[in-house]
N, C-alpha and C positions, 0 to 999 in steps of 0.2 A: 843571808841578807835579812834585817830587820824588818818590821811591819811599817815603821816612818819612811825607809829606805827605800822600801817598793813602793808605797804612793809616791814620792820624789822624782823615782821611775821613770813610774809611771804617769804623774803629772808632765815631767819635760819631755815624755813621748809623743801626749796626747796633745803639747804644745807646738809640735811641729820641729824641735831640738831634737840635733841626732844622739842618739846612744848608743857608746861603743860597745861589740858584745863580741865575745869568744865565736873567732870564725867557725869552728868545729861545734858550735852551739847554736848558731844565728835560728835554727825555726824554734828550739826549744827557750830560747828567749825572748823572742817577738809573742812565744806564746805565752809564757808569762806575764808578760806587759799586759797585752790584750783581757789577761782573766784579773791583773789586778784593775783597771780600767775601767771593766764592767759592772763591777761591784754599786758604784755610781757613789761613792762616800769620797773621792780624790777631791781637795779643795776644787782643783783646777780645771774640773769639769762635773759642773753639778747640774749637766745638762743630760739626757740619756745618750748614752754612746752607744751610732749603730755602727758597726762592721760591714761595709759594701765593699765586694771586691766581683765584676766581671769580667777582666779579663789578666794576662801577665802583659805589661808590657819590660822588656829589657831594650836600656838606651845605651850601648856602648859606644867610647870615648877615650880621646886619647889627653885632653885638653888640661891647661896646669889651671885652670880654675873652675875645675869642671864641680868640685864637691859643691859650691855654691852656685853658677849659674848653670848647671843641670838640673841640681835641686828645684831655683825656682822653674824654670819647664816645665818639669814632672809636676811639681804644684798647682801651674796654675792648666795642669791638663788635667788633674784627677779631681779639682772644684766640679766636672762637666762628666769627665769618665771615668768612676773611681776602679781601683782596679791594684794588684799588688805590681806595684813598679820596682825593680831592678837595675840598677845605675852602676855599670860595670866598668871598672876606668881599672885602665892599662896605659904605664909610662915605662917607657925602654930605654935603657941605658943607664938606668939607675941601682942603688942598693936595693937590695930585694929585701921588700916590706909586702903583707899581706895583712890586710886589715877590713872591719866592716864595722857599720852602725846602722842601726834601725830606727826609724820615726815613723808617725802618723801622722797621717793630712788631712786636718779634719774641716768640714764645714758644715755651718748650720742651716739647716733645710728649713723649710715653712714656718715648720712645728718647733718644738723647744728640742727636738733630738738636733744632732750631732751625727754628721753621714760623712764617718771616717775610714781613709783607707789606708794603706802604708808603703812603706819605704822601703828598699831595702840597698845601702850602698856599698859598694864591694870594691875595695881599691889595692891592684897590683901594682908596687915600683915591682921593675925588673923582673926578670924571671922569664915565662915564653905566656904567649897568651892561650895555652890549654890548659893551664892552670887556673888562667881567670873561669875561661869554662868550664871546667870541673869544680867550682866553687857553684858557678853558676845555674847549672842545671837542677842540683837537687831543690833550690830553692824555687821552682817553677810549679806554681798551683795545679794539678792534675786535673784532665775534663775540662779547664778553660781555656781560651783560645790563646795563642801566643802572638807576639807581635813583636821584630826584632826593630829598634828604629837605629841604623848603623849611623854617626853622630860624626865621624872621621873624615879625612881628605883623602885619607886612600883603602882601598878597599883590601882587606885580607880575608876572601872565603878559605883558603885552605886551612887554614891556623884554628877557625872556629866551626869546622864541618860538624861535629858534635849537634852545634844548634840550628844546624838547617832539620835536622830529623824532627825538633820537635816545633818550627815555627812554622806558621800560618802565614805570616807577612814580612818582609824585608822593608823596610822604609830606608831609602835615599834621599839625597839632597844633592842632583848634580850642580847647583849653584852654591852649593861650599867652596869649591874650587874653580869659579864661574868660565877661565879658560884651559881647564884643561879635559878630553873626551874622553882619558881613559876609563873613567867611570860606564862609561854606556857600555861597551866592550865587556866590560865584566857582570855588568848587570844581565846582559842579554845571554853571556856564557851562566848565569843563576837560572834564568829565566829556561832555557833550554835542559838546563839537566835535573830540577825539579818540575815539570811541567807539572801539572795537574795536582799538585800539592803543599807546594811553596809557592807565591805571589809577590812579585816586588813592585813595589812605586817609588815613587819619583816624586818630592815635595817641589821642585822645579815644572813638573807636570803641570799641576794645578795652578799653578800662576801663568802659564801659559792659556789655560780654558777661555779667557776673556776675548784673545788674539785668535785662537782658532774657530770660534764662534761668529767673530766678527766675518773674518775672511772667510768662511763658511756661507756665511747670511749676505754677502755681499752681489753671491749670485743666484740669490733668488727670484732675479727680476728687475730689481733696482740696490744696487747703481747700473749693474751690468747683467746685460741676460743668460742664463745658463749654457746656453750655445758656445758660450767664449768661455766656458772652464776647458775644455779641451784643445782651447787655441792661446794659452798662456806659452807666451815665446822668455820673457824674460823677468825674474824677480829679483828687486832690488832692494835689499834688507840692512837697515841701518841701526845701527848697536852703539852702545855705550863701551869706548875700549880703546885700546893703544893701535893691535894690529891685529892678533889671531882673532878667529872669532869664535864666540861666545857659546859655553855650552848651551843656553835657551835658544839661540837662532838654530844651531842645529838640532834641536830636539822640534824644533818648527818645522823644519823644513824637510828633517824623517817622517813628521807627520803629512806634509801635503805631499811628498812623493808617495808614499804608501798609500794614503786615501785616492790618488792619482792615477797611481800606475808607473808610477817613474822607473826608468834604470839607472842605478848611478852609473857614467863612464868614466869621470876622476873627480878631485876635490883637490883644490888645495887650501888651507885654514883659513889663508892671509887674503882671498882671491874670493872665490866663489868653488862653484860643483856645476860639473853638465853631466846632464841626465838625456838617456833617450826615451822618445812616448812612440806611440803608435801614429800619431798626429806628426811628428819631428823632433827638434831637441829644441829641449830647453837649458836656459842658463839663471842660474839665482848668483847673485852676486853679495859676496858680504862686502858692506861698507862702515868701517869703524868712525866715530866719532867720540874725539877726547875729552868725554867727558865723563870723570871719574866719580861723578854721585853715586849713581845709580851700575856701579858696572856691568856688562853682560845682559841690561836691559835690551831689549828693540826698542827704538824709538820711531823708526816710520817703518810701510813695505809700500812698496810700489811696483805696480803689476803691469806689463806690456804684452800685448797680444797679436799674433802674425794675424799680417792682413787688414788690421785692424789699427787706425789711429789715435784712439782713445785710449786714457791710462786710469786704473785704478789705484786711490793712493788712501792706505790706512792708514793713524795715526791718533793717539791718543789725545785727549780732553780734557779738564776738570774745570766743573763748577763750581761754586759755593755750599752744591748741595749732593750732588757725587760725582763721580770719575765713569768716561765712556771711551769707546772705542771706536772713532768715526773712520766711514769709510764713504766715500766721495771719490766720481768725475776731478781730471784734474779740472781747473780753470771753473767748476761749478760749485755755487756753492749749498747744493740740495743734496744731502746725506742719509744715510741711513748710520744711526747711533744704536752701539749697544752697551749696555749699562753693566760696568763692571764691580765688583765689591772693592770698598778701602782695600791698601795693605795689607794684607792679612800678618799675624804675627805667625810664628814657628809653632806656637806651641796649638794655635785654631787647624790651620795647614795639616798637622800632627793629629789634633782632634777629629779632623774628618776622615783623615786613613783608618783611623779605627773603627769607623764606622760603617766599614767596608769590608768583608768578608772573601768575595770572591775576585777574580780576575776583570782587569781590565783591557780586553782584547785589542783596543782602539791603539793604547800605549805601549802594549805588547807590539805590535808592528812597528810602531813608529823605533820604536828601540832597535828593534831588527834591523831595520833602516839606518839609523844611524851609525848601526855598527857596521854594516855593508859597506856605507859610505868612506866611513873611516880606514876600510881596508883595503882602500882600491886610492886613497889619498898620495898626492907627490908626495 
Protein backbone atom coordinates (compact mmCIF):
# COMPACT_ATOMS: atom_id res chain seq x y z
CA UNK A 1 0.00 0.00 0.00
CA UNK A 2 1.29 3.47 -1.01
CA UNK A 3 1.93 6.49 1.24
CA UNK A 4 -1.30 8.47 -0.56
CA UNK A 5 -3.21 5.09 0.00
CA UNK A 6 -2.77 5.09 3.72
CA UNK A 7 -3.69 8.56 4.41
CA UNK A 8 -6.88 7.80 2.25
CA UNK A 9 -7.12 5.03 4.80
CA UNK A 10 -6.78 6.48 7.00
CA UNK A 11 -8.73 9.69 6.52
CA UNK A 12 -12.16 7.58 5.83
CA UNK A 13 -11.38 5.71 9.09
CA UNK A 14 -10.89 8.68 11.11
CA UNK A 15 -14.16 9.95 9.12
CA UNK A 16 -16.35 7.41 10.71
CA UNK A 17 -16.59 5.29 6.91
CA UNK A 18 -16.15 1.76 7.45
CA UNK A 19 -13.10 -0.13 6.14
CA UNK A 20 -13.11 -3.37 4.75
CA UNK A 21 -10.06 -5.47 6.18
CA UNK A 22 -8.86 -9.07 5.95
CA UNK A 23 -10.87 -10.89 8.78
CA UNK A 24 -7.61 -12.92 9.76
CA UNK A 25 -5.85 -9.37 9.89
CA UNK A 26 -8.51 -7.08 11.58
CA UNK A 27 -6.21 -5.92 14.85
CA UNK A 28 -3.05 -5.73 12.62
CA UNK A 29 -5.05 -3.44 10.58
CA UNK A 30 -7.02 -1.22 12.72
CA UNK A 31 -3.42 -1.02 14.03
CA UNK A 32 -2.07 0.47 11.15
CA UNK A 33 -4.80 2.87 10.65
CA UNK A 34 -4.39 4.17 14.15
CA UNK A 35 -0.39 4.66 13.62
CA UNK A 36 -0.96 6.27 10.18
CA UNK A 37 -3.71 8.71 11.94
CA UNK A 38 -1.53 9.82 14.56
CA UNK A 39 1.20 11.11 12.55
CA UNK A 40 -1.46 14.27 12.48
CA UNK A 41 -0.33 15.31 8.53
CA UNK A 42 -3.91 13.27 7.22
CA UNK A 43 -5.88 16.27 5.31
CA UNK A 44 -8.95 14.95 7.18
CA UNK A 45 -7.86 15.49 10.65
CA UNK A 46 -5.48 18.24 11.35
CA UNK A 47 -6.82 18.14 14.68
CA UNK A 48 -4.79 16.00 17.48
CA UNK A 49 -6.08 12.61 17.42
CA UNK A 50 -6.66 11.01 20.90
CA UNK A 51 -7.27 7.18 21.18
CA UNK A 52 -9.78 6.73 24.30
CA UNK A 53 -10.91 3.19 24.69
CA UNK A 54 -12.47 2.18 28.47
CA UNK A 55 -14.23 -0.43 28.00
CA UNK A 56 -15.11 -3.51 25.09
CA UNK A 57 -18.59 -3.27 24.50
CA UNK A 58 -19.94 -6.28 21.88
CA UNK A 59 -23.61 -5.73 20.45
CA UNK A 60 -24.76 -8.80 18.95
CA UNK A 61 -27.50 -9.02 16.27
CA UNK A 62 -29.37 -10.71 14.02
CA UNK A 63 -31.18 -7.61 12.10
CA UNK A 64 -30.96 -7.17 7.99
CA UNK A 65 -30.16 -3.43 8.68
CA UNK A 66 -28.04 -3.80 11.42
CA UNK A 67 -24.67 -2.61 9.51
CA UNK A 68 -26.18 0.79 9.56
CA UNK A 69 -28.59 1.27 12.34
CA UNK A 70 -26.29 -0.51 14.88
CA UNK A 71 -23.53 1.59 13.72
CA UNK A 72 -25.54 4.72 14.51
CA UNK A 73 -26.18 3.27 18.41
CA UNK A 74 -22.62 2.45 18.95
CA UNK A 75 -22.10 6.03 17.74
CA UNK A 76 -23.95 7.93 19.39
CA UNK A 77 -22.93 5.68 22.67
CA UNK A 78 -19.18 6.13 22.20
CA UNK A 79 -19.72 10.34 21.83
CA UNK A 80 -20.25 9.69 25.94
CA UNK A 81 -18.45 6.23 26.40
CA UNK A 82 -15.61 5.83 24.19
CA UNK A 83 -14.54 2.45 24.38
CA UNK A 84 -13.60 -0.45 21.45
CA UNK A 85 -17.09 -1.54 20.14
CA UNK A 86 -17.72 -4.84 18.42
CA UNK A 87 -20.93 -5.18 16.16
CA UNK A 88 -21.31 -8.89 15.78
CA UNK A 89 -24.20 -9.77 13.16
CA UNK A 90 -25.21 -13.26 12.62
CA UNK A 91 -27.90 -13.95 9.64
CA UNK A 92 -29.00 -17.70 9.26
CA UNK A 93 -30.18 -19.34 6.44
CA UNK A 94 -27.96 -17.68 4.17
CA UNK A 95 -24.80 -18.26 1.94
CA UNK A 96 -21.99 -18.27 4.18
CA UNK A 97 -20.04 -15.05 3.82
CA UNK A 98 -17.62 -13.79 6.55
CA UNK A 99 -16.65 -10.44 6.38
CA UNK A 100 -15.36 -7.21 8.76
CA UNK A 101 -14.60 -3.39 8.54
CA UNK A 102 -13.19 -1.08 11.02
CA UNK A 103 -13.89 2.57 11.68
CA UNK A 104 -13.31 5.39 14.22
CA UNK A 105 -15.82 7.46 16.02
CA UNK A 106 -14.24 10.34 16.64
CA UNK A 107 -15.39 13.61 18.55
CA UNK A 108 -14.12 16.63 19.36
CA UNK A 109 -13.71 17.52 22.91
CA UNK A 110 -13.17 21.04 24.55
CA UNK A 111 -9.89 21.53 23.12
CA UNK A 112 -8.81 21.28 19.34
CA UNK A 113 -8.06 17.27 20.03
CA UNK A 114 -10.24 14.60 18.67
CA UNK A 115 -11.30 11.91 21.46
CA UNK A 116 -11.63 8.99 18.99
CA UNK A 117 -12.59 5.53 19.66
CA UNK A 118 -13.27 2.58 17.22
CA UNK A 119 -15.33 0.06 15.53
CA UNK A 120 -15.11 -2.97 14.88
CA UNK A 121 -17.81 -4.91 12.59
CA UNK A 122 -17.92 -8.45 12.07
CA UNK A 123 -20.66 -9.96 9.96
CA UNK A 124 -21.61 -13.79 9.65
CA UNK A 125 -24.34 -14.97 6.61
CA UNK A 126 -24.81 -18.53 7.45
CA UNK A 127 -22.60 -20.66 8.96
CA UNK A 128 -23.22 -21.47 13.13
CA UNK A 129 -22.72 -18.74 15.50
CA UNK A 130 -19.38 -20.17 17.15
CA UNK A 131 -17.91 -18.97 14.43
CA UNK A 132 -19.05 -15.46 14.90
CA UNK A 133 -17.53 -16.11 18.29
CA UNK A 134 -14.28 -17.21 17.57
CA UNK A 135 -13.84 -14.31 15.32
CA UNK A 136 -14.95 -12.42 18.20
CA UNK A 137 -13.18 -13.09 21.12
CA UNK A 138 -9.63 -12.39 19.95
CA UNK A 139 -10.61 -9.11 19.13
CA UNK A 140 -11.55 -8.09 22.94
CA UNK A 141 -9.18 -5.62 24.65
CA UNK A 142 -7.48 -7.46 27.51
CA UNK A 143 -7.83 -5.89 31.41
CA UNK A 144 -10.86 -3.92 30.34
CA UNK A 145 -14.21 -4.61 31.28
CA UNK A 146 -16.59 -6.42 28.80
CA UNK A 147 -20.09 -5.65 28.38
CA UNK A 148 -22.20 -8.08 25.96
CA UNK A 149 -25.43 -6.01 24.93
CA UNK A 150 -27.57 -9.09 23.17
CA UNK A 151 -29.60 -6.77 20.52
CA UNK A 152 -31.92 -10.06 19.38
CA UNK A 153 -35.70 -11.34 20.10
CA UNK A 154 -34.50 -14.54 21.05
CA UNK A 155 -31.92 -15.46 23.24
CA UNK A 156 -29.20 -18.30 22.34
CA UNK A 157 -26.71 -18.70 25.55
CA UNK A 158 -25.69 -22.03 24.46
CA UNK A 159 -24.36 -21.19 20.81
CA UNK A 160 -22.20 -18.21 22.51
CA UNK A 161 -20.92 -19.86 25.97
CA UNK A 162 -17.37 -18.90 24.88
CA UNK A 163 -18.41 -15.22 25.73
CA UNK A 164 -20.01 -15.48 28.98
CA UNK A 165 -16.28 -16.44 30.41
CA UNK A 166 -15.05 -13.23 29.47
CA UNK A 167 -18.06 -10.79 29.98
CA UNK A 168 -18.97 -8.61 32.86
CA UNK A 169 -22.43 -7.80 31.76
CA UNK A 170 -25.22 -9.17 29.68
CA UNK A 171 -27.52 -6.32 28.58
CA UNK A 172 -31.25 -7.32 27.47
CA UNK A 173 -34.08 -5.66 26.34
CA UNK A 174 -37.26 -7.74 27.30
CA UNK A 175 -39.40 -5.00 25.47
CA UNK A 176 -37.97 -6.12 22.09
CA UNK A 177 -40.32 -8.68 22.08
CA UNK A 178 -42.82 -6.80 24.42
CA UNK A 179 -45.40 -9.93 24.70
CA UNK A 180 -43.42 -12.63 24.77
CA UNK A 181 -41.82 -14.01 28.76
CA UNK A 182 -39.54 -16.38 27.51
CA UNK A 183 -36.79 -13.87 27.76
CA UNK A 184 -36.99 -13.63 31.67
CA UNK A 185 -36.72 -17.60 31.97
CA UNK A 186 -33.55 -17.43 30.33
CA UNK A 187 -32.12 -14.59 31.75
CA UNK A 188 -32.69 -15.81 35.40
CA UNK A 189 -31.35 -19.53 34.16
CA UNK A 190 -27.85 -16.63 33.01
CA UNK A 191 -28.29 -15.20 36.11
CA UNK A 192 -28.19 -18.45 38.26
CA UNK A 193 -25.21 -20.30 36.66
CA UNK A 194 -22.79 -17.23 36.64
CA UNK A 195 -23.62 -15.89 39.84
CA UNK A 196 -21.19 -13.70 41.22
CA UNK A 197 -19.31 -12.97 37.97
CA UNK A 198 -21.42 -12.38 35.04
CA UNK A 199 -24.36 -9.56 35.65
CA UNK A 200 -27.38 -9.26 33.45
CA UNK A 201 -29.80 -6.27 32.97
CA UNK A 202 -32.68 -5.43 31.54
CA UNK A 203 -33.02 -2.13 29.46
CA UNK A 204 -36.99 -2.76 30.11
CA UNK A 205 -35.90 -2.49 33.83
CA UNK A 206 -34.99 0.90 33.71
CA UNK A 207 -38.08 2.38 32.17
CA UNK A 208 -39.81 0.77 34.66
CA UNK A 209 -37.82 2.78 37.74
CA UNK A 210 -40.37 5.73 37.39
CA UNK A 211 -43.59 3.16 38.11
CA UNK A 212 -41.89 1.49 40.93
CA UNK A 213 -40.88 4.67 42.72
CA UNK A 214 -43.93 5.99 42.31
CA UNK A 215 -45.86 2.93 43.76
CA UNK A 216 -43.11 2.78 46.36
CA UNK A 217 -43.64 6.45 47.57
CA UNK A 218 -47.28 6.16 47.53
CA UNK A 219 -47.09 4.64 50.82
CA UNK A 220 -45.19 6.83 52.69
CA UNK A 221 -47.96 8.29 54.32
CA UNK A 222 -49.89 10.12 51.64
CA UNK A 223 -51.92 9.07 49.70
CA UNK A 224 -52.07 5.94 51.89
CA UNK A 225 -50.47 5.08 55.01
CA UNK A 226 -47.96 2.18 55.33
CA UNK A 227 -50.21 -0.05 57.33
CA UNK A 228 -52.24 -0.78 54.03
CA UNK A 229 -48.99 -2.17 52.23
CA UNK A 230 -49.72 -5.35 53.78
CA UNK A 231 -53.49 -5.38 53.27
CA UNK A 232 -53.35 -4.91 49.21
CA UNK A 233 -56.23 -7.33 48.28
CA UNK A 234 -56.25 -6.67 44.63
CA UNK A 235 -54.14 -4.92 41.55
CA UNK A 236 -55.36 -3.89 38.56
CA UNK A 237 -52.81 -3.25 35.81
CA UNK A 238 -53.74 -1.66 32.60
CA UNK A 239 -51.41 -2.00 29.43
CA UNK A 240 -51.21 -1.12 26.00
CA UNK A 241 -52.13 -4.57 24.03
CA UNK A 242 -54.51 -6.81 22.27
CA UNK A 243 -54.66 -9.70 24.97
CA UNK A 244 -51.46 -11.38 26.70
CA UNK A 245 -49.95 -9.39 28.76
CA UNK A 246 -46.96 -7.32 28.56
CA UNK A 247 -43.53 -8.33 29.30
CA UNK A 248 -43.10 -4.67 31.54
CA UNK A 249 -46.42 -5.49 33.58
CA UNK A 250 -44.81 -8.56 34.50
CA UNK A 251 -41.51 -7.62 35.28
CA UNK A 252 -43.74 -4.92 37.62
CA UNK A 253 -45.46 -7.19 39.25
CA UNK A 254 -42.15 -9.77 39.84
CA UNK A 255 -41.03 -6.69 41.41
CA UNK A 256 -43.81 -5.80 44.01
CA UNK A 257 -44.36 -9.70 44.79
CA UNK A 258 -40.72 -10.10 45.62
CA UNK A 259 -40.32 -6.73 47.49
CA UNK A 260 -43.86 -8.17 49.13
CA UNK A 261 -43.40 -11.40 49.98
CA UNK A 262 -45.83 -12.93 47.50
CA UNK A 263 -46.16 -16.61 46.47
CA UNK A 264 -47.26 -17.08 43.14
CA UNK A 265 -50.29 -19.81 43.09
CA UNK A 266 -51.08 -19.50 39.20
CA UNK A 267 -50.96 -17.03 36.46
CA UNK A 268 -52.60 -16.91 33.49
CA UNK A 269 -51.04 -14.21 30.66
CA UNK A 270 -54.50 -13.23 29.35
CA UNK A 271 -56.18 -12.93 33.03
CA UNK A 272 -54.04 -11.95 35.97
CA UNK A 273 -51.74 -14.09 38.86
CA UNK A 274 -52.86 -15.07 42.51
CA UNK A 275 -50.41 -14.98 44.87
CA UNK A 276 -50.50 -16.01 48.55
CA UNK A 277 -49.23 -13.36 51.57
CA UNK A 278 -49.07 -13.95 55.15
CA UNK A 279 -51.91 -11.26 55.33
CA UNK A 280 -54.20 -13.64 52.56
CA UNK A 281 -54.26 -13.70 48.89
CA UNK A 282 -53.87 -11.39 46.58
CA UNK A 283 -55.04 -11.05 42.98
CA UNK A 284 -53.35 -8.54 40.19
CA UNK A 285 -55.26 -8.47 37.24
CA UNK A 286 -53.87 -7.74 33.71
CA UNK A 287 -56.27 -5.47 31.72
CA UNK A 288 -55.31 -4.81 28.01
CA UNK A 289 -56.10 -1.78 26.27
CA UNK A 290 -56.07 -1.47 22.21
CA UNK A 291 -54.05 0.73 21.94
CA UNK A 292 -51.19 0.14 19.79
CA UNK A 293 -48.81 3.37 20.18
CA UNK A 294 -47.27 2.67 22.83
CA UNK A 295 -47.47 -1.39 23.16
CA UNK A 296 -46.63 -3.17 26.34
CA UNK A 297 -46.77 0.19 28.10
CA UNK A 298 -48.94 0.38 31.56
CA UNK A 299 -51.12 2.92 31.37
CA UNK A 300 -52.86 2.96 34.85
CA UNK A 301 -52.61 0.50 38.25
CA UNK A 302 -54.96 0.63 40.65
CA UNK A 303 -54.73 -0.74 44.02
CA UNK A 304 -57.76 -2.22 46.45
CA UNK A 305 -57.25 -3.03 50.01
CA UNK A 306 -59.15 -5.71 52.32
CA UNK A 307 -61.00 -4.02 54.76
CA UNK A 308 -60.60 -1.06 53.51
CA UNK A 309 -62.72 1.25 51.03
CA UNK A 310 -60.40 3.33 49.59
CA UNK A 311 -58.53 2.87 46.27
CA UNK A 312 -55.16 3.74 45.10
CA UNK A 313 -54.93 4.69 41.40
CA UNK A 314 -51.43 5.45 39.53
CA UNK A 315 -51.26 7.02 36.41
CA UNK A 316 -49.09 8.92 34.38
CA UNK A 317 -49.07 12.88 33.42
CA UNK A 318 -47.33 15.20 31.23
CA UNK A 319 -46.90 18.83 31.25
CA UNK A 320 -45.37 21.29 29.03
CA UNK A 321 -42.45 21.08 31.09
CA UNK A 322 -42.04 17.27 32.14
CA UNK A 323 -43.69 13.94 32.42
CA UNK A 324 -44.70 12.43 36.21
CA UNK A 325 -46.18 9.61 37.78
CA UNK A 326 -49.21 10.65 39.88
CA UNK A 327 -50.72 8.64 42.34
CA UNK A 328 -53.91 9.80 44.05
CA UNK A 329 -57.16 8.64 46.42
CA UNK A 330 -59.69 7.74 43.81
CA UNK A 331 -62.42 10.43 43.66
CA UNK A 332 -59.52 13.08 45.38
CA UNK A 333 -57.86 15.22 43.60
CA UNK A 334 -54.66 15.87 46.22
CA UNK A 335 -51.62 13.73 44.87
CA UNK A 336 -48.41 12.92 45.37
CA UNK A 337 -46.40 13.39 41.76
CA UNK A 338 -43.17 11.93 41.01
CA UNK A 339 -41.07 13.36 38.25
CA UNK A 340 -39.97 10.94 35.57
CA UNK A 341 -37.24 11.52 32.85
CA UNK A 342 -38.38 12.17 28.91
CA UNK A 343 -38.06 8.91 26.75
CA UNK A 344 -35.12 7.77 27.06
CA UNK A 345 -33.45 6.70 23.74
CA UNK A 346 -31.82 3.01 23.46
CA UNK A 347 -28.52 4.10 23.01
CA UNK A 348 -28.77 6.85 26.86
CA UNK A 349 -30.75 3.51 28.44
CA UNK A 350 -27.36 1.47 27.00
CA UNK A 351 -25.15 4.35 28.32
CA UNK A 352 -26.24 3.94 31.76
CA UNK A 353 -25.66 0.06 31.84
CA UNK A 354 -22.23 0.72 31.33
CA UNK A 355 -22.03 2.66 34.00
CA UNK A 356 -22.69 -0.05 36.18
CA UNK A 357 -20.32 -2.55 37.17
CA UNK A 358 -21.88 -4.69 39.73
CA UNK A 359 -25.05 -6.50 40.41
CA UNK A 360 -28.41 -5.23 40.89
CA UNK A 361 -29.90 -7.39 43.59
CA UNK A 362 -33.35 -5.61 43.51
CA UNK A 363 -33.75 -6.95 39.81
CA UNK A 364 -32.06 -10.07 40.31
CA UNK A 365 -35.28 -11.04 42.49
CA UNK A 366 -37.74 -9.47 40.53
CA UNK A 367 -36.51 -11.76 37.57
CA UNK A 368 -36.58 -14.64 39.89
CA UNK A 369 -39.99 -13.86 40.35
CA UNK A 370 -40.92 -13.64 37.18
CA UNK A 371 -39.70 -16.65 36.20
CA UNK A 372 -41.52 -18.64 39.21
CA UNK A 373 -44.33 -17.06 38.03
CA UNK A 374 -44.14 -18.09 34.57
CA UNK A 375 -43.79 -21.69 35.65
CA UNK A 376 -46.59 -22.39 37.67
CA UNK A 377 -48.71 -20.35 34.71
CA UNK A 378 -52.22 -22.27 32.90
Amino acid sequence: MTVDSDHKGAEEFLSGKLAQVNVARIEKELSGLWKTAAHGDVDACTAAVVRAVSFNLILLTDEADAEQKCSDLLDEIESVHPCRSILAIFRDGQQHNLSAWVSARCHTSGSSKQICSEQITVSCEGGRPEELASVVLPLILPDLPVFVWWRQHKVSWDELTALHACARRFILDSGRDAFDPAIFKDAYQLIQSNSGCLYVSDLNWRRLHGWCRAFADSFDGFPVPLALLNKISRVNITFNGESTVSNRVLLFTGWMAARLGWQPKEIDLKRGAKFQTKGGAVEVIFTPDKDNLSPGHIREIQVDFAGDNRQLVISPERTAEARFIIARLAGSEENEATRVSNVLSEAVLVGQELEVLGADPIYEASVAMVSKMVSVRK
